[in-house]
N, C-alpha and C positions, 0 to 999 in steps of 0.2 A: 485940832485944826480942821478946819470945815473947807468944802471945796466946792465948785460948782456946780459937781456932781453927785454930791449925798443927796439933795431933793429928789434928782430921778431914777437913782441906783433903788430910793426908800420907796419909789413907787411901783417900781418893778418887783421888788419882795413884797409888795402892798398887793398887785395883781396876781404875782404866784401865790401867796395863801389864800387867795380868796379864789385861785382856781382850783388849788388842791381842794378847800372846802368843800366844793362843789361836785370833785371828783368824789368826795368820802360819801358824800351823802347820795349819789347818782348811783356807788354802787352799793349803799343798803336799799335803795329803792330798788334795784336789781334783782338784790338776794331775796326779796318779799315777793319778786313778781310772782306769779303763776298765770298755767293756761288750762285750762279745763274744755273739754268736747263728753258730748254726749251721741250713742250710738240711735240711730233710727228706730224706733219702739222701746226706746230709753230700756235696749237689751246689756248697755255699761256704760260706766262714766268712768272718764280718767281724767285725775288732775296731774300736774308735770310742772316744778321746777323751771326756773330762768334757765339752767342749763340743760334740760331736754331730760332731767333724770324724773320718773315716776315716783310721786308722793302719796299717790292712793289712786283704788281700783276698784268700782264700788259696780254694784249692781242693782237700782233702784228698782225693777221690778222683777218676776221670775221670769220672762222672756226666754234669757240664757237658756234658761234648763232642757227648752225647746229646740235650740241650735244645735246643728252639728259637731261636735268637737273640731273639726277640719273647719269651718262657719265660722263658730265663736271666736276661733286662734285670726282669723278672715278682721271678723271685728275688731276687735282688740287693736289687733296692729295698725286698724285704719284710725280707731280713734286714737291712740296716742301718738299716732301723726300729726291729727289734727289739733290733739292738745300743745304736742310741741310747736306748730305752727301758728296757736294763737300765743304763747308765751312769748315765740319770737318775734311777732309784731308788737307786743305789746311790750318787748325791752327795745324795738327801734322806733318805739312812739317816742320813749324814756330818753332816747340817744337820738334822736332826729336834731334837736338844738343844738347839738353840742358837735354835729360830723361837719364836715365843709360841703359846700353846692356838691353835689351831683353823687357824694356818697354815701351806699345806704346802709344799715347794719346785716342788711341779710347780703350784701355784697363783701363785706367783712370778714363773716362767717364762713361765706363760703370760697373764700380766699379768691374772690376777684376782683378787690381794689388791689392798686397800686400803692406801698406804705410811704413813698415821697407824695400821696396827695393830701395824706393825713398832717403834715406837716410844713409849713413853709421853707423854702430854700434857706432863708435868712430870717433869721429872730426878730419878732417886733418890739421894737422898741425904741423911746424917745434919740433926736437927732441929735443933743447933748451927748446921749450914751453913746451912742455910735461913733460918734469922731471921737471919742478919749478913747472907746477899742479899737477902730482902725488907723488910730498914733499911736497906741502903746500907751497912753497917760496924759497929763492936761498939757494942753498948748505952752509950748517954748516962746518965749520973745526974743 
């Protein structure tokens, strides 16, 4: 028995997997991100993970050898700053489509959105749908 609301209950499952889809694939593109910085007289290169964790630490020229150890340790920490910081722009390039106006991923992260702005009050969805759940089930005659 079919009802007036299979066409838009099947649309609504129709919009959720094709948003989960989008979630799967937004967070392999995530996991692939990376941020790399390189230090002033390319004394280190650090690449860095979508989550800020160090994936290599490379030293293109002998520079280092020259720094301070107090210096070097100086360096280091500034460019894996900066690698964490291009990594995090470039997973809120990734997530800019998908947040609502006015929320950004580095507001996210740094726990200064609001999690009711992430989310509507009320579910969208078709006005078929809505009056069979705000009766309980289809129209009485």
């Amino acid at each position: 028995m079919t009802s007036p609301y299979d066409q838009p209950i099947e649309d609504l499952l129709a919009q959720y997997r094709a948003q989960r889809e989008a979630a799967v694939e937004t967070r392999r593109r995530i996991n692939e991100t990376t941020g790399t910085a390189t230090a002033p007289r390319q004394t280190v290169k650090v690449t860095v993970g979508a989550q800020g964790e160090v994936t290599a630490i490379e030293f293109p020229t002998s520079a280092y050898r020259r720094l301070p150890p107090k210096e070097l340790a100086e360096v280091l920490m500034t460019t894996i700053a900066q690698a964490r910081a291009d990594a995090m722009e470039k997973v809120g390039d990734l997530m800019s489509d998908q947040l609502p106006p006015g929320v950004t991923m580095g507001g996210l992260l740094k726990g200064e959105v609001d999690p009711t702005q992430l989310l509507a009050e009320d579910p969208t969805m078709p006005d078929s749908v809505k009056e069979y759940v705000d009766k309980g089930g289809p129209e009485s005659s």
